[in-house]
Structures are given as structure tokens and as C-alpha cells.
N, C-alpha and C positions, 0 to 999 in steps of 0.2 A: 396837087402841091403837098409835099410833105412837112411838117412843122411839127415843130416840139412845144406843147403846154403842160404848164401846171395842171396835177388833177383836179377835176372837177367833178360835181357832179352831174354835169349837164350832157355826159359821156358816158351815163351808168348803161344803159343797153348795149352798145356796141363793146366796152368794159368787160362785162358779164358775159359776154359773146366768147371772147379770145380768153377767159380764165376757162371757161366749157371748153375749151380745147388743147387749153394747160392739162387739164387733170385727163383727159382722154388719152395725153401723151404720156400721163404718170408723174404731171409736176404740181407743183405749190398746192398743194394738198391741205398745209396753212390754217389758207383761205378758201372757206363753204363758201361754195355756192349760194346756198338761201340764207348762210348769217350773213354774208357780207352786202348782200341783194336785199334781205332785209332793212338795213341798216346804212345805206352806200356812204350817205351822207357824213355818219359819223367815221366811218371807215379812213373817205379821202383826206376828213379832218387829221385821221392819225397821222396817215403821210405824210401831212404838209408840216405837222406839230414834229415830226424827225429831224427837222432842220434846226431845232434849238428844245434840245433833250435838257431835263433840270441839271439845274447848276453840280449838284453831287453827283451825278450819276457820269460812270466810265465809258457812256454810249458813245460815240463818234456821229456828229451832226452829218444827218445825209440829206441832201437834195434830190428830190425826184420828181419828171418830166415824164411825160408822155408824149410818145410818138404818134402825131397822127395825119389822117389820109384824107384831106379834103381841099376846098377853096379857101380856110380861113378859118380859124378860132369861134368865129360866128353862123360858121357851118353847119344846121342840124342833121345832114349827111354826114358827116368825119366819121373816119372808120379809126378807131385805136388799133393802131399797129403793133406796138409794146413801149416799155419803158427803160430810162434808163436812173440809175441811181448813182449819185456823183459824193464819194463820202470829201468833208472836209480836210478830214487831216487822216494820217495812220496808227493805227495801232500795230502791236506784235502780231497779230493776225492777219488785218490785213496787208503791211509790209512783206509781210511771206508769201500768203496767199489770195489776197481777196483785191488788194488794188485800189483805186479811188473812185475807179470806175468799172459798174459793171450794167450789163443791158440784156433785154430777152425780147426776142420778135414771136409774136403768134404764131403757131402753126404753117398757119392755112396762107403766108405772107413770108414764107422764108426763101432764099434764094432769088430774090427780086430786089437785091438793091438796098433795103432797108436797113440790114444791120449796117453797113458802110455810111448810111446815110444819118443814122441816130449818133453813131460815134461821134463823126465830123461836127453836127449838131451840137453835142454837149460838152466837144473842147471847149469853143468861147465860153458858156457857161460854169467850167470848172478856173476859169481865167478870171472872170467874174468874180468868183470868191476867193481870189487872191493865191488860186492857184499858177506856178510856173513851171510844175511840171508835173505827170501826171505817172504812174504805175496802173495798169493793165495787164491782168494776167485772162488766161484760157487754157482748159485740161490742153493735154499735149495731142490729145485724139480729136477737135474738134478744131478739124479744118478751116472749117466757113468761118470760125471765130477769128484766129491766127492771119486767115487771109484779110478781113476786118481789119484788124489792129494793125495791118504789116501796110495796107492800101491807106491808113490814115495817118501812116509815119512814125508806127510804131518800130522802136529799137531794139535786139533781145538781148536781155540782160546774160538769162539763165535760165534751167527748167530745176526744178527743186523736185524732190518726191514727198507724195502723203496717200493718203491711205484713206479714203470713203466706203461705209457701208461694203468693208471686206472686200474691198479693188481697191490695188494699188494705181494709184496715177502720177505722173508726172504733170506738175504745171508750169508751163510757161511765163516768163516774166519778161515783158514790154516796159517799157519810158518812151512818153510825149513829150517834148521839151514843149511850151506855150507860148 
């Protein structure tokens, strides 16, 4: 059974597991290994404390879930699949580029289903916070994404162009009505 929970820390090995294969791929580099393994506990606190950033600060409250692979939230088998991060509202950034929702599946778990199934997941969830409609983007090179967003009733807006670490990209821009 696949299910979406809040992090925790009662997921910190299998956690730890799927970030070791983030950074093998050359991703979220972020987050150490041993600081964040160190410390999980405080870690998950951070994520969860994202949902309501201090009152002065320009940060956009985000929600984030985690994907996972087992019989039930009280599973000491659950495999963490990945996560998805649902922002409240938009900024100039993310209106352009970033969306209200973004998500990333492990490695070792891609092409099986999951990224389709995390999306579909965190719709209700972004309905939840009084969202009604949602913005989704993905580079214009990352198929699996597109196909994603396009199997859960995403609409395409537009592809805008930007420019990361000296490549130019085009990004896609999706709406989920709720």
C-alpha cells in the first residue's frame, strides 16, 4: 500500500537510505548524510516548522509528506519512497517557476508507478489548505514528470525559458483545477 505521511522520525533508516541515493545521482547535496543522520530528529522538526514560517519573514508556508511503501503508518517495514512539498500560496518565483507543488521519487523506485501516485495523493492535501487550484511545473526535458502531471489532469498553460547552472531550459507550466 502506498500512503503519504507527515515526516517522522520513526522513518529515519529507510530516510537515510533514499537521500544515499539522492546524492549518488548528484542531488540535494544540502543535506549530509551524517549532519542530518546525526541529528534526524531535529531535522524532521524543521520540515514540519515550514508550514508556518515567522510572521516577518517572505518565506511561503510549505507542507511536506512523505511517500511511503508499506501496510500502514504503523509499519516498521515502510519503505520511503520520496516526498512531496505542497507550497501554500505563490510568490514571483514560484508563479513562474516553481508551482505549488513539487515532488521527487528515490532512485532505486522510479518508473513504477509512484511519481503518478504521490501527485494524485497530495491533490486532496493541497484542497485541504484551501487550495482550488494548483500550478505544476517540470523542465521541458523530463518526460516521466510531464507524463505525471498530464495522467493526473494537468492542463498546459505555457513553457517559459530560464537558465540553470549554464543550461538553458525550458519549463513547463501545468494547472490542476481542485
Amino acid at each position: 500500500m502506498r500512503f503519504l505521511t507527515r515526516p517522522s522520525a520513526r522513518y529515519r533508516d529507510t530516510y537515510l537510505d533514499a537521500l544515499g541515493e539522492f546524492h549518488r545521482e548528484g542531488r540535494y547535496f544540502l543535506f549530509e548524510i551524517e549532519a542530518t543522520a546525526a541529528d534526524f530528529g531535529r531535522y524532521v522538526d524543521g520540515l514540519l516548522a515550514e508550514e508556518t514560517p515567522p510572521a516577518f519573514s517572505a518565506r511561503v508556508p510549505v507542507t511536506y509528506c512523505w511517500l511511503m511503501d508499506g501496510t500502514s503508518e504503523s509499519d516498521p517495514d515502510a519503505q520511503y519512497i520520496g516526498y512531496v512539498s505542497i507550497r501554500h500560496r505563490l510568490d514571483d518565483y514560484l508563479l513562474r517557476l516553481g508551482g505549488h507543488i513539487g515532488y521527487a521519487i528515490r532512485p532505486s523506485r522510479r518508473r513504477r508507478g509512484y511519481g503518478t501516485d504521490i501527485l494524485r495523493l497530495a491533490l486532496p492535501k493541497a484542497r485541504e489548505l484551501g487550495l482550488s487550484r494548483v500550478l505544476i511545473t517540470c523542465d521541458a526535458d523530463n518526460v516521466g514528470s510531464k507524463k505525471i502531471i498530464e495522467r493526473n489532469g494537468g492542463v498546459f498553460e505555457n513553457a517559459v525559458p530560464y537558465e540553470e547552472l549554464g543550461r538553458k531550459i525550458m519549463k513547463l507550466r501545468y494547472w490542476i483545477d481542485l
